[in-house]
C-alpha positions in Angstrom: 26.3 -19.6 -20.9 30.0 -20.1 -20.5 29.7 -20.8 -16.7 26.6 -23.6 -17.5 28.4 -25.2 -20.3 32.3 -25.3 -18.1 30.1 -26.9 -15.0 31.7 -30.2 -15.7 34.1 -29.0 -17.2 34.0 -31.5 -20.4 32.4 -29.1 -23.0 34.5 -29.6 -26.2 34.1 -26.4 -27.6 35.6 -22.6 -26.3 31.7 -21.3 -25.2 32.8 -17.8 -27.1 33.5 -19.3 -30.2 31.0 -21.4 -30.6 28.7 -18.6 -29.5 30.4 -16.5 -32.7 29.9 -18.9 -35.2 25.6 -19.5 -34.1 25.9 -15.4 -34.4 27.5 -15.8 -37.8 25.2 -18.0 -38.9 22.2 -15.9 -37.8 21.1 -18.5 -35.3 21.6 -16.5 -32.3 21.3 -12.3 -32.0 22.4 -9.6 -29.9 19.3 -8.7 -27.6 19.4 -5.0 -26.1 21.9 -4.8 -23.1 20.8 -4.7 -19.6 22.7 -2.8 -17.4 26.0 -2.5 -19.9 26.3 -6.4 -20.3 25.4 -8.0 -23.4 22.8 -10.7 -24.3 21.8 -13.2 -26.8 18.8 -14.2 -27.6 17.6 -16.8 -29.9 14.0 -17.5 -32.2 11.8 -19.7 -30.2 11.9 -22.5 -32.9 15.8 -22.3 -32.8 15.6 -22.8 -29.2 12.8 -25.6 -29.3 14.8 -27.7 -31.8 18.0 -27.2 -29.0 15.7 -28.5 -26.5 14.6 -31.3 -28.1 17.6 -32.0 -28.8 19.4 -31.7 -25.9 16.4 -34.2 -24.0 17.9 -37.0 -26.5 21.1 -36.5 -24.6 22.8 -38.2 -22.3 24.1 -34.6 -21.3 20.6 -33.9 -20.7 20.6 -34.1 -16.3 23.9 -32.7 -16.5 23.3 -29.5 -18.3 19.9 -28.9 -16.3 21.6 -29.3 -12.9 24.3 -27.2 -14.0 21.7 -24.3 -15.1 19.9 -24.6 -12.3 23.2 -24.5 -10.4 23.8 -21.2 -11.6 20.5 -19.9 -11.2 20.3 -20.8 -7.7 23.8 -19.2 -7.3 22.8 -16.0 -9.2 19.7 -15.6 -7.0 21.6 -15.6 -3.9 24.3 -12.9 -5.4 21.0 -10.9 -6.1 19.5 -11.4 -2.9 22.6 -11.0 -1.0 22.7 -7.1 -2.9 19.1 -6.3 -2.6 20.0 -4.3 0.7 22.3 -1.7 -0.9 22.8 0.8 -3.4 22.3 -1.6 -6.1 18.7 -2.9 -5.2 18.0 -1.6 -8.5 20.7 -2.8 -10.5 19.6 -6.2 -9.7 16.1 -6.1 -9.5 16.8 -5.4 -13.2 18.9 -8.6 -13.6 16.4 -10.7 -11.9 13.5 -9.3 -14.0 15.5 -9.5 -17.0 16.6 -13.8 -16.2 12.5 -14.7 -15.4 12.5 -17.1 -17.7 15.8 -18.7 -17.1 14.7 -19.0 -13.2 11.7 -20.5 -14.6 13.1 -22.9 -16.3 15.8 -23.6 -13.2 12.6 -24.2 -11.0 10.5 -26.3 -13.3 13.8 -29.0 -13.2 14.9 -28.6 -9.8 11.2 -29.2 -8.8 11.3 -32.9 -9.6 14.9 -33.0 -9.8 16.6 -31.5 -7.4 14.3 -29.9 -4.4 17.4 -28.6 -2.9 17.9 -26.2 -5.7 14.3 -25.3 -5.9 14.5 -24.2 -2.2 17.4 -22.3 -2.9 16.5 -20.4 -6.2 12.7 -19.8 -4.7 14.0 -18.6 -1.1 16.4 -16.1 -3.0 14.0 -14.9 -5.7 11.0 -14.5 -3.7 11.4 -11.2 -2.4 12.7 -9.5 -5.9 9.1 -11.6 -7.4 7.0 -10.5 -5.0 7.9 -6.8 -5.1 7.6 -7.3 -9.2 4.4 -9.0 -8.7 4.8 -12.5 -9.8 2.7 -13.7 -7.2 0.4 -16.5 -8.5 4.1 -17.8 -9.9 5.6 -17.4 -6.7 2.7 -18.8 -4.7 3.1 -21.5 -6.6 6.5 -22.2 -6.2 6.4 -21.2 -2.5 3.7 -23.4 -1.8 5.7 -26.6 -3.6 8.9 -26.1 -1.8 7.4 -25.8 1.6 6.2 -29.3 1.4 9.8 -31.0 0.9 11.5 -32.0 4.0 14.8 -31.0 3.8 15.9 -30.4 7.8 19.4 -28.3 6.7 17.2 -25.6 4.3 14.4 -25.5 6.9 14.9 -22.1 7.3 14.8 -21.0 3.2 11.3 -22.9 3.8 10.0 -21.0 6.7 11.4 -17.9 4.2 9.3 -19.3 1.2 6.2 -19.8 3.4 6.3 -16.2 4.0 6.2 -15.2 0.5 3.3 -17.5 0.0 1.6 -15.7 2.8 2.6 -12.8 1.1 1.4 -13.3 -2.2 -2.0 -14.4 -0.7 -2.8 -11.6 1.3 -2.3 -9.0 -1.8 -4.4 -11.4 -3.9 -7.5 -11.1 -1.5 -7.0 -15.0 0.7 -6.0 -13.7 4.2 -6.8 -16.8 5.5 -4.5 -18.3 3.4 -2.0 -15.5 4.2 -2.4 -16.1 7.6 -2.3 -20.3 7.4 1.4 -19.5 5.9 2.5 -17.3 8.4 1.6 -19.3 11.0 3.4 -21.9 9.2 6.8 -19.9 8.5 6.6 -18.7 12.5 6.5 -22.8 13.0 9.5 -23.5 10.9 11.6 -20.5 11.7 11.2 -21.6 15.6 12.0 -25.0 15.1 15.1 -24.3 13.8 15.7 -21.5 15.6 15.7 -18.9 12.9 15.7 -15.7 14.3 15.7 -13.4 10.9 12.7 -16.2 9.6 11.0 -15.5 13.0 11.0 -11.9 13.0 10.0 -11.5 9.5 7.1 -13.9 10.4 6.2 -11.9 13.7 5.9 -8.9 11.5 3.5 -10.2 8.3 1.1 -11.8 11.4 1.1 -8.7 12.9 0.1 -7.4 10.2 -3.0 -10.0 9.6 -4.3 -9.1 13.1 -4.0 -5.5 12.5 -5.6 -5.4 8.7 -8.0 -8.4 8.2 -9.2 -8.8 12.0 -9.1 -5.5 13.0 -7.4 -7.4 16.7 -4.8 -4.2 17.1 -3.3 -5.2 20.5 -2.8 -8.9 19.4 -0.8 -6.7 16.3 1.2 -4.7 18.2 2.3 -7.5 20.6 3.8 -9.6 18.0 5.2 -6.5 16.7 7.0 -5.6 19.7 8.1 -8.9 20.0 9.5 -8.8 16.3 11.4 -5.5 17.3 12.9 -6.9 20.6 14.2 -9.8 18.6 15.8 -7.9 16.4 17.7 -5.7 19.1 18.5 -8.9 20.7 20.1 -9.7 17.5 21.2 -6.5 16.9 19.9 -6.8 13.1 19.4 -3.4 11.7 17.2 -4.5 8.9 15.0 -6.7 10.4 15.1 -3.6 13.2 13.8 -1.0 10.5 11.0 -3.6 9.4 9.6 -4.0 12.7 10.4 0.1 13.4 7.9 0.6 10.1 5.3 -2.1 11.6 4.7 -0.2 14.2 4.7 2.9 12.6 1.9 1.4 10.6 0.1 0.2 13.7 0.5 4.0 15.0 -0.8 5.2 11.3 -4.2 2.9 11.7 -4.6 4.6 15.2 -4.2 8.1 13.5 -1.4 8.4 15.7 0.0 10.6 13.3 2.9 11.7 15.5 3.9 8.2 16.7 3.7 6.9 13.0 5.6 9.9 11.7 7.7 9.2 14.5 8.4 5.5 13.7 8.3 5.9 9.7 11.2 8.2 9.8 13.5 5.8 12.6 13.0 3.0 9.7 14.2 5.5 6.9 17.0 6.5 8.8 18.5 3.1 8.9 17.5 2.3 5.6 19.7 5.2 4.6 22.3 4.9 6.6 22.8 1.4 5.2 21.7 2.4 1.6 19.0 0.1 1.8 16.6 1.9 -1.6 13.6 -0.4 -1.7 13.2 0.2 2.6 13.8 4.2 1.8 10.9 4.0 -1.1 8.6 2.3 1.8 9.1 4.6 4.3 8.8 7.4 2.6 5.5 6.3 0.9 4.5 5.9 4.0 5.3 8.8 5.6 3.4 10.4 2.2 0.2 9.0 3.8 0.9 10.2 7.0 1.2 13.8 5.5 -2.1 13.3 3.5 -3.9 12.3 6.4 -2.6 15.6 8.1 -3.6 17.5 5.5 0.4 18.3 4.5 -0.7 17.5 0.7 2.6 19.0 -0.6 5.1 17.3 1.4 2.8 14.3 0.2 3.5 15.2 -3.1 7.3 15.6 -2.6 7.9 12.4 -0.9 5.7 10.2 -3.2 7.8 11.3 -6.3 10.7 10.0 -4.3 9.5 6.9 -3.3 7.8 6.6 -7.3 11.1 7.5 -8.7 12.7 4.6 -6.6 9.8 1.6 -7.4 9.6 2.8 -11.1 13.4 2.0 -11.4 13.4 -1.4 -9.7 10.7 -2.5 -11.6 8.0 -2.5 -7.9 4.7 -2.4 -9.9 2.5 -2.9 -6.7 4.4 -0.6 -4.8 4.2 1.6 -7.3 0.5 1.5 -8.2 0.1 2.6 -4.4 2.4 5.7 -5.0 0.0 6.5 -7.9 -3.3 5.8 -5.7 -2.1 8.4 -3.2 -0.6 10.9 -5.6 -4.6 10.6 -7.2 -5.2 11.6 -2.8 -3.1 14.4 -3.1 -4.7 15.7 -6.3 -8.4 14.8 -5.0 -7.4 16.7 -1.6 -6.4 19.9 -3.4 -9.8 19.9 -5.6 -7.7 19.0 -9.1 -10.3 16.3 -9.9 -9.2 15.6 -13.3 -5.4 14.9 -12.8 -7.0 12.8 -9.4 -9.3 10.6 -11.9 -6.7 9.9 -14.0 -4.0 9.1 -10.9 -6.8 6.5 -9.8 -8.0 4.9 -13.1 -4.4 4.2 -13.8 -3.7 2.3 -10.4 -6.7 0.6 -11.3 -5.5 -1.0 -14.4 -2.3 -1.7 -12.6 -4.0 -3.6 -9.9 -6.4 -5.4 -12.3 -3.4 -6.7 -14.4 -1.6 -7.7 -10.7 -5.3 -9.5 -9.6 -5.1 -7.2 -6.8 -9.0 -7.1 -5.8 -7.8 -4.9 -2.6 -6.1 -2.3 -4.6 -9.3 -2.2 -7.4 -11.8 -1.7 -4.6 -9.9 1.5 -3.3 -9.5 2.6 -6.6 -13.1 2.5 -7.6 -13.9 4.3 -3.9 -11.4 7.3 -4.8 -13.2 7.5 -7.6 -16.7 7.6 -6.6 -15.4 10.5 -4.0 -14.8 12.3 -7.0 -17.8 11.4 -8.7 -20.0 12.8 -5.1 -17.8 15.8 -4.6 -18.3 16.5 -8.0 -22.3 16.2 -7.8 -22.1 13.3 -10.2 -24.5 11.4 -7.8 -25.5 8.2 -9.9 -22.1 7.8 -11.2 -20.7 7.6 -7.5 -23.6 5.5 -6.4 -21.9 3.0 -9.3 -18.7 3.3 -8.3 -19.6 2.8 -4.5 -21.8 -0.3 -5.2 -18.9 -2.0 -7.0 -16.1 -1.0 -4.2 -18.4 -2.2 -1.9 -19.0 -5.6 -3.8 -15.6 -6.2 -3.9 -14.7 -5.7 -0.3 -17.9 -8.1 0.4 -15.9 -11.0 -1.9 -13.2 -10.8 -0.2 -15.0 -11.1 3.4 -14.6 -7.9 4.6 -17.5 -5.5 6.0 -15.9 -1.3 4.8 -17.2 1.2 6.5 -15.3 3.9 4.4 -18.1 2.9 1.4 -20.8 2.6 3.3 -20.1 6.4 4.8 -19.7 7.7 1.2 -23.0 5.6 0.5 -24.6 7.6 3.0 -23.1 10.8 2.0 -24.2 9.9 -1.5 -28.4 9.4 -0.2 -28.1 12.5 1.8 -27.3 14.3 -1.6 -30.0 12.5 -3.4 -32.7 13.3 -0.4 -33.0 9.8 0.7 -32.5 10.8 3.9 -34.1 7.5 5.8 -31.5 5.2 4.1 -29.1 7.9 4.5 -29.5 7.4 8.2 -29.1 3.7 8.5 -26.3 3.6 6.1 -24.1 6.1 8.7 -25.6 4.4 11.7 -24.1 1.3 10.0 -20.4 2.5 8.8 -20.1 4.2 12.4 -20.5 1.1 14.6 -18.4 -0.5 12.1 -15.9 2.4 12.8 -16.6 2.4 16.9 -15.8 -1.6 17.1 -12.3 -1.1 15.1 -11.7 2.4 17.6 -11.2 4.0 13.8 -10.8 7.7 15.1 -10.5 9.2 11.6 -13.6 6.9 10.5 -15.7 8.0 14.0 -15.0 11.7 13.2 -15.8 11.9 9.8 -19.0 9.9 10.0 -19.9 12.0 13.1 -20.0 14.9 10.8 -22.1 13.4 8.3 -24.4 12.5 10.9 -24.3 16.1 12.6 -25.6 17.4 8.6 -28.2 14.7 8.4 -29.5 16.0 11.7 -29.1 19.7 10.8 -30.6 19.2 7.7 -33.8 17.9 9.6 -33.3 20.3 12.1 -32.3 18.3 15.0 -29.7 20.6 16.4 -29.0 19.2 19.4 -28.3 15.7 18.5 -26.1 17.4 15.4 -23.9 19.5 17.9 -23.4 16.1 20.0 -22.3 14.7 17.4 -20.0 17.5 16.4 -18.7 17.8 19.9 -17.4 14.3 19.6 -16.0 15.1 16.3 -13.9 17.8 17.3 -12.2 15.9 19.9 -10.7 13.3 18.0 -9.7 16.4 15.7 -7.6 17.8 18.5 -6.5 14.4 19.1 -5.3 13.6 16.1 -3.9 17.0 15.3 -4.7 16.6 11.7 -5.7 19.9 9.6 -7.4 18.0 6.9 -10.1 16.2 9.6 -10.3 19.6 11.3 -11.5 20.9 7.9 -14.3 18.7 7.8 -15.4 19.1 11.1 -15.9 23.0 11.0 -17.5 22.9 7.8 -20.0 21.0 9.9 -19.6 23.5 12.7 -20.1 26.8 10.7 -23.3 25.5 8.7 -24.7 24.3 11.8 -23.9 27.7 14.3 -25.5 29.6 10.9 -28.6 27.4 11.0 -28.9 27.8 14.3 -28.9 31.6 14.1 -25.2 31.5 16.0 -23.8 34.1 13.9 -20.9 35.5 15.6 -19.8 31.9 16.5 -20.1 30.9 13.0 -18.4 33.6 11.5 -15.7 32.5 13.9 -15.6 29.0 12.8 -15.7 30.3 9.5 -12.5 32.4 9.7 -10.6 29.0 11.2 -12.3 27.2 8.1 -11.0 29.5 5.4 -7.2 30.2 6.9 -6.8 25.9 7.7 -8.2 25.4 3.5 -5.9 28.6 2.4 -2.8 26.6 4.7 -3.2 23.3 3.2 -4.4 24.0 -0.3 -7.9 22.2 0.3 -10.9 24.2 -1.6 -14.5 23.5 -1.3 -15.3 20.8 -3.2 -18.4 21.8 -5.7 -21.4 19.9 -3.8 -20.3 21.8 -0.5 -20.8 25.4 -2.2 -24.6 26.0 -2.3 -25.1 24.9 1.2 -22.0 26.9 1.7 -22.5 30.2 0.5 -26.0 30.6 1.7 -25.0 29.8 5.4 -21.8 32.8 4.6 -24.8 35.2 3.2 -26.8 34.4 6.6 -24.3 35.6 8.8 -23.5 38.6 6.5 -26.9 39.8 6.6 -27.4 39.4 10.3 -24.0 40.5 11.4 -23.1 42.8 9.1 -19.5 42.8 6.5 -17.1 44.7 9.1 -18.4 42.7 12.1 -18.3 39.4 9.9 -15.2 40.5 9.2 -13.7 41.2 12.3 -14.8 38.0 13.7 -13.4 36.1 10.9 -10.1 37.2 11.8 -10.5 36.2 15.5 -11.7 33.0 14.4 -7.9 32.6 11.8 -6.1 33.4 15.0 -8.1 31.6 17.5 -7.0 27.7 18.3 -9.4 24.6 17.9 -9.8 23.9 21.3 -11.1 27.4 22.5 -13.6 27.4 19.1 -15.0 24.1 20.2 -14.1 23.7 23.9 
């Protein structure tokens, strides 16, 4: 207030005083201090009758400009500290000062455009991460349109956010229109950070929305030898973590693992919290797709513990989705269901249509592993819808769907839905989506007693196991393996695959989920009855010892 009021340095009054005497009179308060500084707050139709007042002045302009003035100055303190030990410090000030900034921008919009490039530009990031994004859309979207040649590069900045804010709120074509835009500006001014930043969020269009993953990593590349041309470590990190997310979509575990931890070593070096919370949520889903479910759990707290405290409600409601993975994955249902339905309501309140549809998938999972069959058919139909709305074909429903007739004995529609989801899966070269619909396929066929076809299919599935060198896919594939070498009358091999089975679920915490356990148990009573317990036995513990690739060579 005191800085606002001293802009023009011909307020009559001392601020402090005349602050003291409105508190005297009980027509302003104390509000609850953020971060050890005080506030004061005011009733709205004390500050209303201000307002009103204050538009009859000739001060009016002045006062406005000067607030805005502030604001704009403010953001870029925060924005200039967002990369540092205290990102959360003041992503607490920023959250706390929404409404002054709103205020700032609703002036400067038709008052002073410079300042509303500024004060978006600056705020953008800390709104985005808080997810104000039809507000910051908005805004974004209006500032991009001024011509202002000397700020060109704050607008290449703000079309980014709007790109941003569009591609969480289910418009990549939008998303993409603004990247392509802030790539345009950042070039024509030769904006290297703007450019790199841009690089990245197109890369990640290609790799997400059109499934076009060498177009991706090309502009990610790019993004990173900018940045060591510019020797910019945090624009180095960003494009380090985009290709560890290329690398993560490949189910190149290793290589994402790999690049993941190069970002979070520079984000730590340099103190950087909100890149550290990142990276290590991603490196969470690497461990969960592995099979590593309590180094998930580990790292997830951390990165929780970090967007908790800076206010990151998106980020956040992700680090809940996968904590409701790492629940599901080591058969705790319950505490999953409740992880999921909770990111739901989070991503409903952010208008996050993505984020619900993943949600309601999770938790048909649990509804099918659970033998709840309708209930997941519900919860599948709705993902599915969703995903459909927003113009995008998932194969990762339509597998469960198929999963779901299989249970139900529909076995014809069971057939076309797999056929479906794995052409879907073989266009985007998903391995992890290939294997696991393999398998589904390889049970269809068993349970009809096609035995050949089902072996091809598991054949193929175990090699994208070994090449993914991920214990939670490996899981899936010898369940398939041991029912169908039991079937087939293969008893020593099965009780093999069966030993491998039960020492990979004991290693990673991974029980048999309860619609697995008839089928299950009847196959393990086969192979007792024809082999014998000491010879089941004994083969069991060659199969523990033995590796993948001499079980399934």
């Amino acid at each position: 207030a005191e800085e606002v009021c001293s802009e023009e340095g011909d307020f009559e009054t001392e601020v402090v005083d005349a602050i003291g005497a409105l508190i005297d009179n009980n027509l302003l308060r104390h509000g609850v201090p953020a971060e050890g500084e005080p506030r004061i707050s005011m009733l709205q139709t004390i500050r209303e009758f201000g307002l009103e007042h204050l538009q009859k002045s000739p001060a009016d302009a002045k006062a406005r400009r000067a607030h805005a003035k502030y604001f704009a100055s403010f953001a870029e303190d925060a924005e200039a500290n967002r990369r540092g030990p205290e990102y959360a410090i003041w992503a607490k000030r920023v959250a706390t000062e929404h409404d002054n900034f709103r205020t700032a921008l609703n002036w400067s919009f038709e008052n002073a455009p410079d300042l509303a490039i500024r004060i978006t530009a600056a705020v953008g990031e800390f709104w985005f991460r808080q997810g104000h994004w039809a507000e910051l859309r908005t805004a974004c979207e209006k500032v991009t349109t001024a011509k202002w040649i000397d700020l060109l590069p704050l607008q290449a900045r703000c079309a980014r956010f709007a790109g941003q804010c569009a591609r969480v709120t289910g418009d990549p074509e939008r998303a993409k229109e603004m990247f392509e835009k802030s790539l345009a500006m950042s070039e024509q001014c030769e904006a290297s950070v703007q450019t790199v930043e841009a690089l990245n969020e197109l890369g990640g269009i290609r790799l997400h929305n059109e499934g076009r993953n060498s177009d991706a990593q090309a502009l990610f590349e790019r993004a990173y030898d900018l940045s060591l041309k510019l020797n910019d470590q945090d624009r180095l990190a960003e494009a380090l973590f985009q290709l560890g997310d290329l690398a993560l979509a490949e189910c190149d575990f290793d290589r994402a693992a790999e690049k993941f931890g190069e970002a979070a070593a520079i984000c730590r070096k340099r103190d950087y919290q909100a890149g550290i919370a990142q990276c290590t949520s991603y490196l969470a889903a690497v461990a969960i797709s592995t099979g590593e479910y309590d180094r998930a759990s580990s790292l997830l707290q951390r990165a929780l513990e970090i967007h908790d405290k800076a206010g990151e409600k998106h980020n956040a409601a992700w680090d809940r989705f996968k904590l409701g993975q790492v629940a599901e994955g080591h058969g705790q249902y319950t505490q999953a269901r409740i992880e999921f339905e909770e990111s739901q309501k989070a991503f409903q309140q952010m208008n996050t249509a993505v984020g619900e549809a993943w949600c309601l998938y999770e938790l048909g999972k649990i509804a099918l592993d659970t033998e709840e069959f309708a209930e997941a058919s519900g919860f599948f139909e709705k993902s599915l819808w969703i995903f459909r709305t927003l113009g995008k074909a998932n194969a990762w429903v339509t597998l469960q769907l198929g999963s779901t007739a299989i249970c139900e004995g529909r076995l014809r529609s069971a057939k076309k839905l797999l056929q479906k989801s794995l052409d879907i899966f073989r266009q985007s070269g998903s391995k992890d989506g290939i294997a696991l619909t393999l398998c589904e396929i390889a049970h269809l066929d068993r349970l009809q007693g096609e035995y050949e076809t089902a072996e091809s299919a598991l054949t193929e599935t175990m090699d994208l196991v070994v090449q993914m060198e991920s214990k939670r896919y490996a899981i899936a594939g010898l369940q398939e393996a041991f029912q169908l070498a039991s079937a087939r009358g293969q008893h020593e091999r099965a009780a093999r695959l069966l030993g491998k089975l039960e020492a990979l679920r004991q290693e990673i915490g991974a029980p048999l989920t309860p619609r697995r356990r008839t089928e299950f148990d009847r196959a393990v009573a086969s192979s007792r009855e024809a082999l014998g317990e000491d010879t089941l036995a004994i083969l069991r513990e060659e199969g523990c010892l033995a590796s993948l690739e001499r079980l399934y060579p």
